[in-house]
Residue, then its C-alpha position, 0 to 999 in steps of 0.5 A: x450519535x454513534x461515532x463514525x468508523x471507517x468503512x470495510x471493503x471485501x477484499x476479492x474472494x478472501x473474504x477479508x473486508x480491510x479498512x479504506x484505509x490501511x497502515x503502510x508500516x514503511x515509515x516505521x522502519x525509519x525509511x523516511x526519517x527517525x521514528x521513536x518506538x514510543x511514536x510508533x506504537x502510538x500511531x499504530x494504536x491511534x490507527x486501530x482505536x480509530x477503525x483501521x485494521x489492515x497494516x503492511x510491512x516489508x523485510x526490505x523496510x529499513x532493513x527488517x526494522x519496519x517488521x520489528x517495530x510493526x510486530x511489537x506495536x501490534x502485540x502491545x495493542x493486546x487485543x486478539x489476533x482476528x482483530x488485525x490483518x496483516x501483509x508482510x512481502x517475500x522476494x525484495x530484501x536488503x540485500x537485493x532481490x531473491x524470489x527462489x524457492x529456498x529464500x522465500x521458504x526461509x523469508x516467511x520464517x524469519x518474517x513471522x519471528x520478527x512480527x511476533x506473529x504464528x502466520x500473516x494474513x498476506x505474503x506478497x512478492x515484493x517488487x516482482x518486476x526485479x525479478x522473473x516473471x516467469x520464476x515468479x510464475x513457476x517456482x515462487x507461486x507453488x511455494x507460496x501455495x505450500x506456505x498457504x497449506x502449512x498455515x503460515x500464510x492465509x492469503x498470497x499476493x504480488x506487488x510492482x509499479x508496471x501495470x503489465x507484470x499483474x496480467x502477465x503473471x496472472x494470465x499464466x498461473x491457475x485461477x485461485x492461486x493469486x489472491x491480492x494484487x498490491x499496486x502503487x502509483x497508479x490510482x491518484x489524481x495524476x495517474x488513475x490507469x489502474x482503473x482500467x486493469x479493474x474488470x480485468x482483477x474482478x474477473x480474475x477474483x483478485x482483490x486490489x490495494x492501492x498503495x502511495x495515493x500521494x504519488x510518492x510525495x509528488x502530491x504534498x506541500x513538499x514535494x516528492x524527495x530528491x530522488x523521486x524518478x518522476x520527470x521535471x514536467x511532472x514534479x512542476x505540474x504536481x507542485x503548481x496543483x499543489x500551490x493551488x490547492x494553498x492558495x485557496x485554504x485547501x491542502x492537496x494531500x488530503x484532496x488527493x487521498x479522498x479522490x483514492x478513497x472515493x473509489x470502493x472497487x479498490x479494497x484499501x489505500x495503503x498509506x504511510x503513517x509514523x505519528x498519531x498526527x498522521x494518523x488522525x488526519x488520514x482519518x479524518x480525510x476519509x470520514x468527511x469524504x464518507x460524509x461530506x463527499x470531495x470538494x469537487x471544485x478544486x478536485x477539477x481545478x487540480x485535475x486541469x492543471x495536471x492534465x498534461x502529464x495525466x497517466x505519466x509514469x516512470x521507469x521502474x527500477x530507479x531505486x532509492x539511493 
């Protein structure tokens, strides 16, 4: 029998097809701990020898770290480049926030210096909600467009937690010119209004990632982290559907990422990964649901106790201290 791959989804009008599930590189750029260059580059190996082809950076993860460490991960899997898809983002750094035409020019550079790579597959606007939309849409955009036609880039995309910076943005630029939209937050089981902005993205012919189907670590056994925005009802409704879920032998997180997966017009799931353990459960998650399908009881237990604070969101811009 052959072995079970993970399933590849067209990604919009790009003619990308990106793994259900992709690498989230965040983690290794330490932002959630240390991370060993050794574990990192296992874990990225484990994830492509298991069918994942798509992983996303960021020069704002861990200070360009995640970008370091993704680039020389990737170059140690020796294979060719055509066989991966990358997304690093533009906009959001360190430092703060610049979506100017100058520092984005110059971002893209030092990016691909960093990832050991001649150009990336995406660039994305990082977090565009920080900046002005309206920069976004008349001086950030055309100088993507430039870094398109010079080969540095293939595929331009924008990213942010507020549902309406994407319509905004798209309503106002020519069709074609934005090609992904990376949102997050907005398609797990405690908040799926992501779903509703779907026709309107296929209209458009923009592909869609989703990112953190965990809701940020809401959705675990551990609960999000101290600074979570989230509100104390919603981190209560979040931790009562997870003791649930330990109560009966389940484990939400991989609950949570199948309800995610399960929907195929979303092109991929980003998820943050730094260990081949990581790695291989994630995996694992997506095939049974491709072959087992989702435990539908508890996914209904779940989605009852979660239902009073079903769609709550949080203010954008509470940063991680």
């Amino acid at each position: 029998m052959a072995a079970q791959t993970l399933q590849l989804r067209p990604l919009g009008n790009t003619g990308l097809k990106l793994s259900s599930v992709g690498f989230g590189a965040s983690p290794l750029g330490k932002v959630f701990g240390d991370v060993s260059e050794q574990d990192a580059f296992a874990a990225v190996r484990e994830a492509f020898h298991l069918g994942v082809n798509f992983f996303d950076t960021s020069p704002y993860y861990g200070g360009t770290l995640s970008e370091k460490v993704l680039g020389k991960a990737l170059k140690a899997l020796g294979v060719p480049r055509d066989q991966y898809i990358v997304s690093t983002k533009c906009g959001r750094y360190k430092e703060g926030f610049d979506f100017s035409v100058e520092r984005v020019t110059k971002s893209i550079d030092e990016s691909l210096e960093r990832l050991q790579l001649d150009y990336v597959d995406m660039l994305q606007c990082h977090d565009i909600e920080f900046g002005s939309l309206d920069q976004i849409v008349n001086e950030t955009l055309p100088a993507l467009l430039k870094l398109k036609q010079a080969g540095k880039i293939r595929f331009i995309g924008i990213t942010g937690l507020p549902l309406g910076i994407f319509t905004y943005v798209l309503d106002r630029v020519p069709p074609g010119t934005v090609d992904v939209i990376l949102s997050y937050c907005h398609y797990s089981v405690n908040d799926s209004t992501l779903e509703d902005l779907l026709p309107y993205l296929k209209s458009k012919g923009v592909g869609v990632i989703s990112a953190s189907p965990l809701s940020m670590g809401l959705l675990t056994e551990a609960g999000g982290p101290e600074w979570h925005p989230a509100s104390s009802e919603l981190k209560a409704a979040c931790r009562a559907a997870a003791d649930h879920c330990k109560e009966k032998g389940k484990n939400i997180s991989k609950l949570a990422l199948q309800y995610s997966l399960a929907n195929t017009d979303i092109s991929s799931i980003l998820v943050g990964m730094k260990s081949v353990k990581e790695v291989e459960e994630n995996i694992a998650a997506a095939l049974e649901l491709a072959t087992a399908g989702m435990d539908e009881e508890t996914l209904s237990e779940i989605t009852d106790i979660l239902k009073p604070v079903k769609n709550q969101t949080w203010p954008s811009g509470i940063q991680q201290s």
